[in-house]
MMTF fields as JSON, N, C-alpha, C and O atoms, coordinates in Angstrom:
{
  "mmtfVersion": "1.0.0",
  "mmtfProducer": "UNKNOWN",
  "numBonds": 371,
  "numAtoms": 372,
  "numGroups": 93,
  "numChains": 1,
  "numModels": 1,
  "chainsPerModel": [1],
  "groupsPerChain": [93],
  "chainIdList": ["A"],
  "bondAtomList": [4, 2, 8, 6, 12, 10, 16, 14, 20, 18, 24, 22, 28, 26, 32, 30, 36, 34, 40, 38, 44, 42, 48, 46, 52, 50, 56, 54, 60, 58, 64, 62, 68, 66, 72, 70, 76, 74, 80, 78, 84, 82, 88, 86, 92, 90, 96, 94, 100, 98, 104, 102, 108, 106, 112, 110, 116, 114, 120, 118, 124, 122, 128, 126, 132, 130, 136, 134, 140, 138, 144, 142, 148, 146, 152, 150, 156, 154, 160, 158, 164, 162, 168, 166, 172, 170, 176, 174, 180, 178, 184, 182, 188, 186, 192, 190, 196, 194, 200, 198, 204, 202, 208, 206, 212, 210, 216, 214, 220, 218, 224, 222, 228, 226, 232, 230, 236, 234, 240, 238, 244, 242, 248, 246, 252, 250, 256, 254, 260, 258, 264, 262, 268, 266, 272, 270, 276, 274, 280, 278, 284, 282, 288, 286, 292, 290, 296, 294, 300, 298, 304, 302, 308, 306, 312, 310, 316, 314, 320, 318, 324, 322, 328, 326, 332, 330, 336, 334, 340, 338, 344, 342, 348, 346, 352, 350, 356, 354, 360, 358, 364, 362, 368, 366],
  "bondOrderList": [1, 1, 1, 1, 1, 1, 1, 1, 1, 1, 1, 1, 1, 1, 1, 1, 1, 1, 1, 1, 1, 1, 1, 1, 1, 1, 1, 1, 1, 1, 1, 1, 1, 1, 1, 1, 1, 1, 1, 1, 1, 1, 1, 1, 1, 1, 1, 1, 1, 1, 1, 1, 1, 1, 1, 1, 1, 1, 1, 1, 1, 1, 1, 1, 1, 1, 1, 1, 1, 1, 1, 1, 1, 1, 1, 1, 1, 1, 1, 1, 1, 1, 1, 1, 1, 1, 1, 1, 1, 1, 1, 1],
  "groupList": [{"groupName": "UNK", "atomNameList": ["N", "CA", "C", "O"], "elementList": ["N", "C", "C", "O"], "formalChargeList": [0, 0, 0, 0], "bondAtomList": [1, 0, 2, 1, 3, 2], "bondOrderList": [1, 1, 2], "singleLetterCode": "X", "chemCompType": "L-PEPTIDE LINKING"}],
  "groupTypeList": [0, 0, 0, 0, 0, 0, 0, 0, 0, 0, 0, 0, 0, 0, 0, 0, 0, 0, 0, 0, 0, 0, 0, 0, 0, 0, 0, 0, 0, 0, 0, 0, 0, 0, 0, 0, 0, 0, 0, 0, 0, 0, 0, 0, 0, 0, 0, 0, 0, 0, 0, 0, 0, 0, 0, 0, 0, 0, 0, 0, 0, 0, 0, 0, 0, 0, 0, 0, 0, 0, 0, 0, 0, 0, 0, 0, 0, 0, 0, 0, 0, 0, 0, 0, 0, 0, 0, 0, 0, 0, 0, 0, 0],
  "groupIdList": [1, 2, 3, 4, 5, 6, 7, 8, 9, 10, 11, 12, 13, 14, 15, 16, 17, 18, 19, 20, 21, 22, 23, 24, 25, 26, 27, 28, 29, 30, 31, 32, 33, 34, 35, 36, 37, 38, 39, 40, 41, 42, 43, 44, 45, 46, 47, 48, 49, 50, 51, 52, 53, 54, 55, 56, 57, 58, 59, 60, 61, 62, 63, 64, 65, 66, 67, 68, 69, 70, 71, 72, 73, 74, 75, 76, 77, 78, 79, 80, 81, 82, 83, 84, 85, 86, 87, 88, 89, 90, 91, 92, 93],
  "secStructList": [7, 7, 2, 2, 2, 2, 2, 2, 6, 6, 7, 7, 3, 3, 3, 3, 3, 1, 1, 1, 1, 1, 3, 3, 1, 1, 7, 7, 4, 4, 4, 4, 6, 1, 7, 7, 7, 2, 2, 2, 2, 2, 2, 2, 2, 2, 2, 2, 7, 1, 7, 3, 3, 3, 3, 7, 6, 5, 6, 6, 6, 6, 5, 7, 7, 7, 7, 7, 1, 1, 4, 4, 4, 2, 2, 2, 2, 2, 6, 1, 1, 6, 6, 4, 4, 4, 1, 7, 7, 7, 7, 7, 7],
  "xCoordList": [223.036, 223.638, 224.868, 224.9, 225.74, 226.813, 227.075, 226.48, 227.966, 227.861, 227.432, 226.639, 228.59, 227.964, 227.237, 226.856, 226.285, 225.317, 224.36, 223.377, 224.57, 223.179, 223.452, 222.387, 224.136, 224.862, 224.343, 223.315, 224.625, 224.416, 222.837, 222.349, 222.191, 220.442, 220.212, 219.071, 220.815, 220.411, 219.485, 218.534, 220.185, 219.499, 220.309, 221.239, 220.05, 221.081, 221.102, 220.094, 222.258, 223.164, 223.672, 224.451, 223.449, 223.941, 224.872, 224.41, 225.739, 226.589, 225.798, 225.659, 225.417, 225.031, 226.119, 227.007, 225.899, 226.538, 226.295, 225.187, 227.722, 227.36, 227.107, 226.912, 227.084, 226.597, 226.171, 227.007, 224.936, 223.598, 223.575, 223.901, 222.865, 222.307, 221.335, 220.79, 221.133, 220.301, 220.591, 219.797, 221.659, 221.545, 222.259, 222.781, 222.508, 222.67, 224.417, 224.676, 225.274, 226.838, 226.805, 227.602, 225.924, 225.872, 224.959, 224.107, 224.502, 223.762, 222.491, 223.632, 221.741, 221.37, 220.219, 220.389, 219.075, 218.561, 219.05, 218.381, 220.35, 220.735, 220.612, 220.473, 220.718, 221.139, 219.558, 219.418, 218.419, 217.288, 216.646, 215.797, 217.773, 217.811, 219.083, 219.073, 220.308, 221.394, 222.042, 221.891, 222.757, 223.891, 224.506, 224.774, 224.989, 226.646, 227.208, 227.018, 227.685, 229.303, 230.325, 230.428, 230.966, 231.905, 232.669, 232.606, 233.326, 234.555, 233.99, 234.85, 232.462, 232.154, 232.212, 232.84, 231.631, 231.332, 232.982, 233.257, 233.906, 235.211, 235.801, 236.612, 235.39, 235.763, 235.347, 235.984, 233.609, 232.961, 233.435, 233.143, 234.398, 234.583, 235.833, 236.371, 236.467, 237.846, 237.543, 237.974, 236.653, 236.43, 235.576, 235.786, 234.439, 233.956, 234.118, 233.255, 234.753, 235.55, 233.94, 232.903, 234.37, 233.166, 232.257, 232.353, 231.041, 229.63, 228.723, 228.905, 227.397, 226.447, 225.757, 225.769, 225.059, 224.687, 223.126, 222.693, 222.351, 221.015, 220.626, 220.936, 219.473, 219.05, 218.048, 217.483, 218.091, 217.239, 215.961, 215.889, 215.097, 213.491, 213.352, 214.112, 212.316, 211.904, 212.036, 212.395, 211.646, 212.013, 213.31, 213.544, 214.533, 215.868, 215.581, 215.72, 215.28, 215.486, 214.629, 214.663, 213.681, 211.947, 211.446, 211.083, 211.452, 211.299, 210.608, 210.82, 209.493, 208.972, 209.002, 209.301, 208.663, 208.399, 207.511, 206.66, 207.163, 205.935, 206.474, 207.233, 206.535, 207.168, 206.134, 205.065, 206.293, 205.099, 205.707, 206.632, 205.012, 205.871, 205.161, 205.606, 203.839, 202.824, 202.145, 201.06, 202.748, 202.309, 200.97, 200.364, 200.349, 199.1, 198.138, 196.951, 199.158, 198.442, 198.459, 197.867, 199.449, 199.733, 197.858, 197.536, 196.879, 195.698, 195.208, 194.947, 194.973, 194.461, 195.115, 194.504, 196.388, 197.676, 196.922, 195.936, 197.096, 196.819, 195.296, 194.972, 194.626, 193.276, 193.087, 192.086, 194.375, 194.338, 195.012, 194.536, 196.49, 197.444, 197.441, 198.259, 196.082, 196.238, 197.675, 198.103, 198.066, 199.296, 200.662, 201.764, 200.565, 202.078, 203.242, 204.251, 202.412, 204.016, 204.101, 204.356, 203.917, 204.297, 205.377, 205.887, 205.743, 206.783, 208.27, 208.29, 209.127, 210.327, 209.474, 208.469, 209.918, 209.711, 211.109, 211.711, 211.59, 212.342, 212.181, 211.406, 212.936, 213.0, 213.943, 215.034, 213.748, 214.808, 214.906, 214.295, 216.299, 216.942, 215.722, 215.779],
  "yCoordList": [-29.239, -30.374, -29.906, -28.797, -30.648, -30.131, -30.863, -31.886, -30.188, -30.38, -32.022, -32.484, -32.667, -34.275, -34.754, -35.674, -34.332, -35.202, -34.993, -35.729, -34.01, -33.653, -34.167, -34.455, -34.544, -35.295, -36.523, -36.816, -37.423, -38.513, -38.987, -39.951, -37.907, -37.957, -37.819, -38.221, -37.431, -37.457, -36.471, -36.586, -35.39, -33.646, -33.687, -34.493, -32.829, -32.079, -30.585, -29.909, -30.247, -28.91, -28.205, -28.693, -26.88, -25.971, -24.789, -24.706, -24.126, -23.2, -21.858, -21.303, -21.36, -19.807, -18.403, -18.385, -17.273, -16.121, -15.696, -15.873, -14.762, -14.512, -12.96, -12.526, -11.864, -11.197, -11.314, -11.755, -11.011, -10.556, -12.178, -13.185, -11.755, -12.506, -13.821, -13.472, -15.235, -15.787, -15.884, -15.478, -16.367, -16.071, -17.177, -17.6, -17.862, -18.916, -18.726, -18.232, -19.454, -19.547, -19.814, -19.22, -20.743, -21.472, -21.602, -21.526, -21.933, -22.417, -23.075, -23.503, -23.412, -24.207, -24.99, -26.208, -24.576, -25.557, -26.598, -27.628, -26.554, -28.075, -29.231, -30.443, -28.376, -29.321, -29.955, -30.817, -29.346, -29.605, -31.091, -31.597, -31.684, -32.929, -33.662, -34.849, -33.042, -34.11, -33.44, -32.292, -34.488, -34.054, -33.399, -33.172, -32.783, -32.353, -34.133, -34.941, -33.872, -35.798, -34.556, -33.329, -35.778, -35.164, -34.573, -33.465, -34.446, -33.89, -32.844, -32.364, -32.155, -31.096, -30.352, -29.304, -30.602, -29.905, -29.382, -28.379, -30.553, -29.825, -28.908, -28.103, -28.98, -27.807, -26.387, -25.34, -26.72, -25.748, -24.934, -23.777, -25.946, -24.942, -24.794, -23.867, -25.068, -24.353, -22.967, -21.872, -23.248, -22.134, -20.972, -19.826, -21.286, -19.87, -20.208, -19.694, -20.723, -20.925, -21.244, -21.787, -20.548, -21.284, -20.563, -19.336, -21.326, -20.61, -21.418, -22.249, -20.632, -21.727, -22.012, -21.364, -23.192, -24.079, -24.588, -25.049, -24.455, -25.332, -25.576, -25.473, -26.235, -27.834, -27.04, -25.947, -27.989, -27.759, -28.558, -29.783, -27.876, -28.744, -29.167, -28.871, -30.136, -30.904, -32.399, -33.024, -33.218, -34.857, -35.05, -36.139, -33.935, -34.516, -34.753, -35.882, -33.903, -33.802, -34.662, -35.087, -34.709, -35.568, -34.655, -35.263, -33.436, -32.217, -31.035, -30.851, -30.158, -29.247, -28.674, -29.265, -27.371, -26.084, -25.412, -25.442, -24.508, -23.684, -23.035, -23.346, -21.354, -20.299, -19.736, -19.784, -18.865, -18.383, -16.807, -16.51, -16.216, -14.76, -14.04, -13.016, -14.702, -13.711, -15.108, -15.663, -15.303, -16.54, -16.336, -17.334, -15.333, -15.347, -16.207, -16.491, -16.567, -17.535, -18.779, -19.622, -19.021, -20.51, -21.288, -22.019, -21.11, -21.812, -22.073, -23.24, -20.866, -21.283, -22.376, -23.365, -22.21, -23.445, -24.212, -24.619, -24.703, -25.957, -26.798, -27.979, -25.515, -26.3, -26.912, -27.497, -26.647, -27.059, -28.364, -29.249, -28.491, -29.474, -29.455, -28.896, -30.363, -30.639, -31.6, -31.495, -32.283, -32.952, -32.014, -32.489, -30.939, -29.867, -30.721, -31.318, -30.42, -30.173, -32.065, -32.417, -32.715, -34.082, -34.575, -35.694, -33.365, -32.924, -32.025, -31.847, -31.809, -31.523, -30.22, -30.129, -28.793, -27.338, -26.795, -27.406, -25.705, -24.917, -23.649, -23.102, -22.712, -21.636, -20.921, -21.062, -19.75, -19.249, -18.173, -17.447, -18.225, -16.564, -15.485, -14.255],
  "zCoordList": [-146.998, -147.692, -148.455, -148.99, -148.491, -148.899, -150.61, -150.95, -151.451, -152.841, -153.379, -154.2, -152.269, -153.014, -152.754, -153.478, -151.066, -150.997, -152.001, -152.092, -152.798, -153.689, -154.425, -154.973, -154.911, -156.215, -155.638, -156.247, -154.668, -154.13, -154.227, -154.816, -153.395, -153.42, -155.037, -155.264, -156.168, -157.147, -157.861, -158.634, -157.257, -157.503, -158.747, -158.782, -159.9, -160.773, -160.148, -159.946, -159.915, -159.432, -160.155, -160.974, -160.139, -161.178, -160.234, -159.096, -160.407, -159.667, -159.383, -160.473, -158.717, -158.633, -158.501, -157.648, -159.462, -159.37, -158.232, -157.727, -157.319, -156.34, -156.231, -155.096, -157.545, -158.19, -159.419, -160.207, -159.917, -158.821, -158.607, -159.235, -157.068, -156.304, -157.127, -158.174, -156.684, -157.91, -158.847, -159.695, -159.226, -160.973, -161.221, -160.19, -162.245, -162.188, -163.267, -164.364, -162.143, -163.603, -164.792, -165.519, -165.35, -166.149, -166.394, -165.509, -168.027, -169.275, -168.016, -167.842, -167.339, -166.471, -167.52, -167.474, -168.464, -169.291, -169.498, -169.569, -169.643, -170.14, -169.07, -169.238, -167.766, -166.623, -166.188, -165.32, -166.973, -167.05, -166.891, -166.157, -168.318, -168.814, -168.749, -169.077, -168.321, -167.981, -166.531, -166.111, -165.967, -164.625, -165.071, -166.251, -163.677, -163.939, -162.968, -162.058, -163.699, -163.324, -162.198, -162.172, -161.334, -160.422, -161.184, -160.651, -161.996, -162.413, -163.246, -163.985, -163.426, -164.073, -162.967, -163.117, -161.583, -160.479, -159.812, -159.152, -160.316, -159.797, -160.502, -160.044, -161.791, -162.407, -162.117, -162.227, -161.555, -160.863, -159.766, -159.462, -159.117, -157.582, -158.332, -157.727, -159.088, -159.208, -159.921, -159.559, -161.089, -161.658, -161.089, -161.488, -159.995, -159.471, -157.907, -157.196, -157.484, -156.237, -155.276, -155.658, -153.715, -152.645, -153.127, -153.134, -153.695, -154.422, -153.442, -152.552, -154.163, -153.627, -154.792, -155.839, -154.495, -155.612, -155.481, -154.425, -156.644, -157.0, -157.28, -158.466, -157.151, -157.212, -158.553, -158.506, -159.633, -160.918, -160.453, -160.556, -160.004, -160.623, -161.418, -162.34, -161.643, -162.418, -162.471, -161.472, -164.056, -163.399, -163.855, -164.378, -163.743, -163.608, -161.929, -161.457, -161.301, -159.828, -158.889, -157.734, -160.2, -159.254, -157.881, -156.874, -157.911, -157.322, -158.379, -159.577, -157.209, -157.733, -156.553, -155.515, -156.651, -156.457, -156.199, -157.088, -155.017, -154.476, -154.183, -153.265, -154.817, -153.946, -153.446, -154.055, -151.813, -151.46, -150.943, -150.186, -151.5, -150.977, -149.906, -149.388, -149.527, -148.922, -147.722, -147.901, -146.994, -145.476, -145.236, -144.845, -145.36, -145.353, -146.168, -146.01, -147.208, -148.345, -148.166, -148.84, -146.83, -146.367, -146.181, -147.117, -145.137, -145.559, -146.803, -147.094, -147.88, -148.909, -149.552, -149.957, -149.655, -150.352, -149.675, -150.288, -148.148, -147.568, -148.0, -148.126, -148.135, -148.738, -150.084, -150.498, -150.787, -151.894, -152.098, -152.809, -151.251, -151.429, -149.563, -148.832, -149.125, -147.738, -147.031, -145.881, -147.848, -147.491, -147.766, -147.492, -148.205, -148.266, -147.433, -147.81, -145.637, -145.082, -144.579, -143.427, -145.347, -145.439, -146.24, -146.187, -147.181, -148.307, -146.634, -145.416, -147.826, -147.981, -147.831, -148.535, -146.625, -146.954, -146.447, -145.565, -146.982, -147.295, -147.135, -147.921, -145.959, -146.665, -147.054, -146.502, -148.337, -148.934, -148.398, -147.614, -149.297, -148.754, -150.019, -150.031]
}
Protein backbone atom coordinates (compact mmCIF):
# COMPACT_ATOMS: atom_id res chain seq x y z
CA UNK A 1 0.00 0.00 0.00
CA UNK A 2 1.34 3.03 -0.79
CA UNK A 3 1.56 6.24 1.72
CA UNK A 4 -2.06 7.54 1.07
CA UNK A 5 -3.88 4.62 0.79
CA UNK A 6 -3.10 4.19 4.45
CA UNK A 7 -4.01 7.43 5.21
CA UNK A 8 -7.23 6.77 3.19
CA UNK A 9 -8.08 3.22 4.98
CA UNK A 10 -7.54 5.28 8.08
CA UNK A 11 -4.26 3.71 9.60
CA UNK A 12 -2.17 6.40 11.61
CA UNK A 13 1.48 6.25 9.95
CA UNK A 14 4.55 7.03 11.46
CA UNK A 15 8.03 7.31 9.26
CA UNK A 16 10.66 4.55 9.95
CA UNK A 17 14.65 5.06 10.38
CA UNK A 18 16.37 3.40 7.79
CA UNK A 19 19.27 2.98 10.32
CA UNK A 20 18.86 0.93 12.65
CA UNK A 21 16.53 -0.98 11.01
CA UNK A 22 12.79 -0.58 12.82
CA UNK A 23 13.02 2.27 14.51
CA UNK A 24 10.77 4.65 14.31
CA UNK A 25 11.63 8.80 12.96
CA UNK A 26 9.55 10.15 15.19
CA UNK A 27 8.01 10.71 18.71
CA UNK A 28 5.45 7.76 17.49
CA UNK A 29 3.28 7.74 21.09
CA UNK A 30 1.68 10.59 20.06
CA UNK A 31 0.57 9.15 16.78
CA UNK A 32 -1.00 6.61 19.26
CA UNK A 33 -3.91 9.01 19.75
CA UNK A 34 -3.81 11.53 16.83
CA UNK A 35 -2.98 11.37 12.73
CA UNK A 36 -0.45 12.54 10.93
CA UNK A 37 -2.79 15.15 8.29
CA UNK A 38 -1.37 15.18 4.60
CA UNK A 39 0.78 17.98 4.93
CA UNK A 40 2.62 16.38 8.15
CA UNK A 41 3.37 13.27 5.96
CA UNK A 42 4.76 15.74 3.22
CA UNK A 43 6.90 17.13 5.38
CA UNK A 44 7.84 13.52 6.12
CA UNK A 45 9.08 12.54 2.72
CA UNK A 46 10.79 15.79 2.28
CA UNK A 47 12.44 15.55 5.46
CA UNK A 48 13.67 11.74 5.54
CA UNK A 49 13.15 11.31 1.85
CA UNK A 50 11.91 7.48 0.26
CA UNK A 51 11.38 5.70 3.82
CA UNK A 52 9.22 3.17 4.78
CA UNK A 53 6.45 3.71 6.93
CA UNK A 54 4.05 2.16 9.89
CA UNK A 55 1.03 1.53 10.71
CA UNK A 56 0.57 2.37 14.72
CA UNK A 57 -1.65 -0.33 16.43
CA UNK A 58 -4.18 0.18 18.37
CA UNK A 59 -7.83 1.99 18.35
CA UNK A 60 -6.18 4.90 16.39
CA UNK A 61 -5.73 2.15 13.71
CA UNK A 62 -8.61 -0.34 14.93
CA UNK A 63 -5.73 -2.94 14.38
CA UNK A 64 -3.73 -5.29 16.59
CA UNK A 65 -0.99 -7.39 16.49
CA UNK A 66 0.38 -11.11 16.75
CA UNK A 67 3.97 -11.48 16.26
CA UNK A 68 5.00 -15.06 15.81
CA UNK A 69 8.66 -15.81 15.66
CA UNK A 70 8.55 -19.62 15.94
CA UNK A 71 5.64 -21.26 12.94
CA UNK A 72 5.66 -24.08 14.89
CA UNK A 73 3.45 -22.15 17.25
CA UNK A 74 1.05 -21.51 14.38
CA UNK A 75 -1.58 -24.64 15.78
CA UNK A 76 -1.42 -23.71 19.27
CA UNK A 77 -2.32 -19.82 18.19
CA UNK A 78 -5.04 -21.41 15.97
CA UNK A 79 -6.55 -23.26 18.86
CA UNK A 80 -6.82 -20.36 20.64
CA UNK A 81 -8.04 -17.62 18.05
CA UNK A 82 -9.63 -20.39 15.56
CA UNK A 83 -10.76 -17.59 13.19
CA UNK A 84 -6.89 -15.93 12.81
CA UNK A 85 -6.59 -16.30 9.10
CA UNK A 86 -10.16 -14.75 8.49
CA UNK A 87 -8.15 -11.51 9.60
CA UNK A 88 -5.63 -9.45 7.58
CA UNK A 89 -1.93 -11.73 7.90
CA UNK A 90 1.25 -10.26 7.13
CA UNK A 91 4.54 -11.08 6.86
CA UNK A 92 7.45 -9.06 8.10
CA UNK A 93 10.70 -8.34 7.25
Amino acid sequence: MQVEELLKSGFSIIPMKAEPAKQPAVYWKYYQYNRAGLKEIERWQKQFGDTNYAIVCGLISDLGSIDVDDLKQIPELLKRIPNLFDTCVIKTL
